[in-house]
N, C-alpha and C positions, 0 to 999 in steps of 0.2 A: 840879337838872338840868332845871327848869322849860323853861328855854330854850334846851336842846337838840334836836336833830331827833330823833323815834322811829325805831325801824326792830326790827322783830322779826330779823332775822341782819343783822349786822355783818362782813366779809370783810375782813381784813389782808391784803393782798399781791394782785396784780392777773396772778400767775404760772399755769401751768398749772393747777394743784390750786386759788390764789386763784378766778380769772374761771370758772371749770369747776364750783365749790363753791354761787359767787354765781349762774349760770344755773341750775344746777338748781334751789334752794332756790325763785326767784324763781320758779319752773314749777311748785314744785309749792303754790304759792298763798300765801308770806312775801315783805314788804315786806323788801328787803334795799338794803344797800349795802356797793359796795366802795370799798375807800381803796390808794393806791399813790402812790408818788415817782417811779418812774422815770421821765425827761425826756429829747425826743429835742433831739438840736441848737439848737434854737428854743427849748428849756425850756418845749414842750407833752406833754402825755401820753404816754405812749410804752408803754402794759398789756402785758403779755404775759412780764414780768419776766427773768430770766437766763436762759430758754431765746430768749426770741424777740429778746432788745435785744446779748445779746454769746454766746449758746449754740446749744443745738440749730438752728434756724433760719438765720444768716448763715454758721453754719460751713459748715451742706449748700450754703448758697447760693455758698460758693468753692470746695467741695469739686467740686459738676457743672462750676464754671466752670472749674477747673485740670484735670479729669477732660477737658474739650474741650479744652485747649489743649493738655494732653500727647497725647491724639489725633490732632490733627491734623498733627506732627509726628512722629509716631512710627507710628501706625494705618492713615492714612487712605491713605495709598500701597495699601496690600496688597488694601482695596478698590475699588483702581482711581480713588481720586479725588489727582489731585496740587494741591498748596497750596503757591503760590509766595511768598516772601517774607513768610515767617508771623512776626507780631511780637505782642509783648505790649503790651496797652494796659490797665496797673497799673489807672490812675485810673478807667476803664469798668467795669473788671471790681468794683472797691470801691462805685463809684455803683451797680450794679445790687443789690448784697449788700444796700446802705443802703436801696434801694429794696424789696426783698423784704419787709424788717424792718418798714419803714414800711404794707406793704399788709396785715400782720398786726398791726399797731400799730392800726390804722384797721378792721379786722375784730373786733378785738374793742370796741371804742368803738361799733361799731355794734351787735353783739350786746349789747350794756350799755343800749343803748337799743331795743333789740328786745323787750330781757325786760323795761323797764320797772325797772332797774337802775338806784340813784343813785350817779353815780362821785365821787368826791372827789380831786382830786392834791394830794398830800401825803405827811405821815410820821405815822402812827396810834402811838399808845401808850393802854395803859390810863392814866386820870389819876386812881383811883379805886377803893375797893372797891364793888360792887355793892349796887344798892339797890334799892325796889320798882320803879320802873323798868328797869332792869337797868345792864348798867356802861356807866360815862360814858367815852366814846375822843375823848382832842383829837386834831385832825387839826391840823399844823403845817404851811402851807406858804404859798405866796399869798395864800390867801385862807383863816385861822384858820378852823376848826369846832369846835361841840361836839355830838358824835354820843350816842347811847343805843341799846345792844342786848339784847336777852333773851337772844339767843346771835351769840357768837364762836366766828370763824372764823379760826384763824391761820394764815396761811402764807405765810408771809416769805420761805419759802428758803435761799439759802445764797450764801455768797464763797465766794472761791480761796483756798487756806490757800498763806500763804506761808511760804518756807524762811527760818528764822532767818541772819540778817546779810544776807539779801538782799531787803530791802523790792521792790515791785512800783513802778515808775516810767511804764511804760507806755510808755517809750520803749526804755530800753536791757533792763531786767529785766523782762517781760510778763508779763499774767495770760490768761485767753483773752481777757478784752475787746483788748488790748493785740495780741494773736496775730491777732485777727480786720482789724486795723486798719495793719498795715505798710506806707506808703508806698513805699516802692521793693526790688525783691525784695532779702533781704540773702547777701553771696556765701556767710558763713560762720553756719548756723543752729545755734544748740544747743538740744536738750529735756532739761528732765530731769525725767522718768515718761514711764513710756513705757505709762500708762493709754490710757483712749479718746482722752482728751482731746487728748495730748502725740501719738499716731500719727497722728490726722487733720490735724490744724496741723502735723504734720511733713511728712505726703502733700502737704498743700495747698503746701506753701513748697519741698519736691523737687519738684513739676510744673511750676512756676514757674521753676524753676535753681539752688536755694539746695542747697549743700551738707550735708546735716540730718545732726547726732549726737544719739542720742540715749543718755543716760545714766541707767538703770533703779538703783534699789539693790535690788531681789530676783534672788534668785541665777537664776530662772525667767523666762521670759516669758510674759505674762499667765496668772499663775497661776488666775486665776479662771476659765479660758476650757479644755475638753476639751482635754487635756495633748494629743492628736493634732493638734486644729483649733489648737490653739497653735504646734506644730512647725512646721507647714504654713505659717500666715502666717509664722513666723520666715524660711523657708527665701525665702518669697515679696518679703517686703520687704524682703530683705537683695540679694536679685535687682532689684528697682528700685532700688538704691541707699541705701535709708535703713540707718544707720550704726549700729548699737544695741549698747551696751555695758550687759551685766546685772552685779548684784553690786558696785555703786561706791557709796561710801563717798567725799561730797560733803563737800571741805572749804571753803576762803575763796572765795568771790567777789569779785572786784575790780570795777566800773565803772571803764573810763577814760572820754577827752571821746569818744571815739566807738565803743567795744567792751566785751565783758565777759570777762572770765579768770575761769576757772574751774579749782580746782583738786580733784584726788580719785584716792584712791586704786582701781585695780580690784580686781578679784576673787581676784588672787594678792595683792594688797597692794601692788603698784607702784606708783609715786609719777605723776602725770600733770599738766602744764598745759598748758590749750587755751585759743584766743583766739576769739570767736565777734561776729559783728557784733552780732547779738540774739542773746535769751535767750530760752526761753519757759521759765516752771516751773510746770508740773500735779503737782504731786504732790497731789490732791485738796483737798476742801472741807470749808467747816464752817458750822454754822448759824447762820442771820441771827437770832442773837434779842436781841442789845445795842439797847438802846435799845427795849425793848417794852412798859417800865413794870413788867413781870414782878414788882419786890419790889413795887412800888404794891399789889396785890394777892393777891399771894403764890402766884403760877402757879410750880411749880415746875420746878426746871430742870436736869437732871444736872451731873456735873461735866464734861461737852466742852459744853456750851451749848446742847445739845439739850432743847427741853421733853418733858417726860416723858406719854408714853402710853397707855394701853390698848390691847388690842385692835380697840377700836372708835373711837382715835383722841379717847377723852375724856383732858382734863389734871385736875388734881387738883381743880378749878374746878367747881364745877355750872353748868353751858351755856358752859363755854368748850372747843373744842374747836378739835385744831391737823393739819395734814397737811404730806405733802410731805416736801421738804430740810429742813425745822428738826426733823424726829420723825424716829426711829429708820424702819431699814429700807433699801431702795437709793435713791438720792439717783438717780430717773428721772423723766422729765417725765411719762409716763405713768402712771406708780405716784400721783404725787402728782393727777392726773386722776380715776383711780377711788376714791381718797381723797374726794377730794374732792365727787365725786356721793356716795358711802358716807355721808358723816358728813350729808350736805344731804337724804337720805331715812330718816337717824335721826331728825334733829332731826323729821321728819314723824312720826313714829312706825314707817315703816318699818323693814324690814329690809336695809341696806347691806352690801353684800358689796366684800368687796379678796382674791384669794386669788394670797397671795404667793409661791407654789409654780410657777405659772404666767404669770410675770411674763418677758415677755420680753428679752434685751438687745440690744443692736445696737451692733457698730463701723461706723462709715461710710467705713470704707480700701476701695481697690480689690484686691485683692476684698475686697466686705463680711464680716465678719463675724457671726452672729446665731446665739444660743441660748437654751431653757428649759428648765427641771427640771434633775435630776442630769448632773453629770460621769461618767466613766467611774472616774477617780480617787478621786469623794465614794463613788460604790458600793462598790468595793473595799474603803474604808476602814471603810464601815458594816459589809459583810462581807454587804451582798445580794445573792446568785444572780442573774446578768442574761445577757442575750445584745445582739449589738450586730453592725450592720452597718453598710454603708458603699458608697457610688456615687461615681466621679468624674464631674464634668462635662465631664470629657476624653470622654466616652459618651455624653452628648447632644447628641441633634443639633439641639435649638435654640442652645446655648454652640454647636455648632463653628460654625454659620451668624452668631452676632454673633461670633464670633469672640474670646472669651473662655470660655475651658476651663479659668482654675485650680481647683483646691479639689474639694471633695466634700461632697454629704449626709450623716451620721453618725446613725442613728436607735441605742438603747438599752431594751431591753424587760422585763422579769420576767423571769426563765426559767419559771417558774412560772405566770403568770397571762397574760402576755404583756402586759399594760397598759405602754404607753410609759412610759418615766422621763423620758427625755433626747434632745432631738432638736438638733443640731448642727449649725454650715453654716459653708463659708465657699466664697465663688463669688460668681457672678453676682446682682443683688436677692436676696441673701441675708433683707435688710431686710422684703422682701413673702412670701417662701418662708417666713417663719417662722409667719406667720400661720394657718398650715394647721396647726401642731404644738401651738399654744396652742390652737386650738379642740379639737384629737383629744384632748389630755389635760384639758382641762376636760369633758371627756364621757365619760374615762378609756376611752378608745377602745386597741384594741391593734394592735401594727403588722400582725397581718391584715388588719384594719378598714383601712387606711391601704394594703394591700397589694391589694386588692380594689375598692378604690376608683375609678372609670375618670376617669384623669388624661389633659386634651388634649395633642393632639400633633399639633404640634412644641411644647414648653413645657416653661418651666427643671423646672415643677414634678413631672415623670416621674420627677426625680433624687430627690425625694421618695418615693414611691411605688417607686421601684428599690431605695432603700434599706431603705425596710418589708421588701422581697421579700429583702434581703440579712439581716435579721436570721435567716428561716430560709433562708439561704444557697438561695436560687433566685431571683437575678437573671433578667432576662430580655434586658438586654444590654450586659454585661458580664461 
């Protein structure tokens, strides 16, 4: 490996937990480089991996833009503004998404050369077991390399797991990259999961005109999500339209030359076949680790394809260490974020902290959805003594001035200690409100604490604070 490039960290994957792993490490005084494939249009660089080239990022970026359009037709009257011959312009609203993607494409390439970061476009694999140099990574792409690192840094990420007999085509059967990309709105939309994933590219394509079904096979609606704040959006999005059938039992899919049939039984067992222009299918993901050289060196790897981790995010490897979508844990851009700095201030010999207790999630539907810590549901089930309250936004008076009043704060406490477990939303910036609940329970604050607090006003986040005040049932106005 004489004529290899050095580099004390090595960075697979150029995704949130990749680019996020390679700045810090580079800060805290290691010569690093990262390696990535993904290409924008032009088959130039494109970092920032599946959240920012077909995920988190272009979704938000159709989600505000379908969020105006269904406004301005629907909203903007009651505020006194009329909007005459309101049309949709498909192609702008896609150009801007593209353009979003690109200015975070271009933001991290700067920060790569901020931190004095060598990037490489490409496909990294181990070619190699480790040696006094450390392990040897070809990079395949344009322009072949041979890299050398003391430590690795994997994080590759993850794809769309697709439903057997229904490959992903990207025209008629969609993956999100596919969902993010629909040239002309289609009249008849089908989803099936009705995760984050399939709700939001459902919202986005019903604000648009598409008539969206979506078809869940858990007998529940986000089961994952406080059985109340679950009801709530049910009740909510079944009122805008979106079409949701839970408990179905997906049988053949057909492609014709221009639709897809899909057939499945419901929840009593009734036979059904529907004809939809597009398809999207989320039924979740799985990890990017094919093709990562893994037996080369003997990185081991469970049986779903996940490399296998520690606490600390080490593989079974001396200095190879992985984050993100490809390691066990919730598949979030930001999980794989604090990963990521974690494992880049071990390799320092610090101490990395990820505490997965306090990890927040977010749906991005109108109303948002966001929550941390326990359900109301996991408590019961543990058998822990809690107390729990509740505010509508219907009661505040910044929601009734923007004029969006669905949903409510949901806070959950000890009965005993009063330390928050569980704090719950779905409303307005649900997305930003939640930020106040991960800080209170990483300080193991109690909803007094949160109760006591002087919250401004007019501000969505009173409904926070009203709620604290509801778990000892003394609202103050409500």
């Amino acid at each position: 490996m004489s004529n290899a490039k050095q580099f004390d960290v090595v960075v697979i994957g150029a995704g949130p937990g990749g680019y996020i792993a390679a700045i810090r490490a580079a800060q805290l005084g290691f010569s690093v480089a990262c390696v990535d494939e993904w290409a924008n249009a032009k088959g130039g660089p494109a970092p920032g991996g599946t959240c920012t080239n077909v995920g988190c990022i272009p979704s938000k970026a159709l989600l505000q833009s379908s969020e105006h359009f269904e406004h301005a037709g629907h909203s903007f009257a009651e505020h006194g503004i009329d909007v005459a011959g309101l049309k949709l312009n498909l192609g702008q609203m896609l150009k801007r998404k593209d353009s979003v993607v690109k200015q975070n494409n271009e933001g991290i390439l700067f920060l790569f050369k901020k931190n004095k970061i060598a990037f490489f476009h490409g496909r990294a694999a181990f070619s190699g077991a480790a040696t006094a140099l450390g392990y040897p990574i070809a990079v395949t792409g344009s322009t072949p390399e041979l890299l050398s690192a003391k430590h690795v840094i994997v994080a590759t990420g993850s794809n769309a797991r697709e439903l057997p007999g229904a490959p992903f085509d990207e025209k008629l059967i969609l993956s999100n990259t596919g969902a993010l990309a629909i040239e002309a709105v289609p009249a008849r939309l089908g989803v099936i999961g009705a995760g984050v994933i399939g709700l939001e590219m459902g919202s986005v394509w019903r604000r648009l005109g598409s008539a969206v079904t979506v078809l869940e096979a858990l007998p529940v609606f986000l089961g994952a999500v406080d059985e109340q704040i679950a009801k709530e959006g049910a009740k909510l999005f079944a009122k805008q339209g979106l079409d949701i059938h839970l408990g179905c039992n997906i049988g053949k899919i057909t492609s014709g030359k221009n639709d897809v049939t899909v057939e499945y039984a419901d929840a009593k067992g009734a036979a059904h076949k529907v004809v939809f222009d597009k398809l999207i299918i989320s039924i979740g993901r799985i990890p990017n680790s094919i093709g990562l050289g893994a037996e080369q060196v003997g990185l081991t790897l469970n049986e779903r394809g996940f490399i296998v981790v520690d606490d600390d995010c080490k593989t079974n490897l001396p200095n190879v260490w992985a984050v993100g979508d490809v390691v066990r844990g919730p598949m979030l851009a930001h999980k794989a974020e604090e990963e990521g700095v974690a494992v880049a201030e071990r390799i320092a010999g610090q101490h990395g902290h990820t505490n997965f207790k306090t990890i927040p999630w977010v749906i991005y539907t109108a109303p948002e959805i966001a929550w941390v810590g326990q359900t109301e549901q996991q408590l019961k089930a543990a058998g822990t003594a809690y107390k729990a309250g509740t505010f509508p936004f219907m009661a505040n008076g910044r929601a009734r001035a923007l004029g969006d009043t669905a949903g409510m704060v949901k806070m959950i406490s000890d009965a005993v200690t009063d330390e928050i477990l569980g704090v719950h939303i779905i409303g307005p910036m649900a997305s930003e409100l939640i930020s106040e609940a991960v800080v209170a329970m990483e300080f193991r604050a109690s909803a007094e604490d949160i109760a006591r607090i002087c919250h401004a006003h007019p501000s969505l986040s009173e409904a926070t604070k009203e709620a604290a005040l509801a778990v000892d049932k003394r609202t103050l106005n409500f």
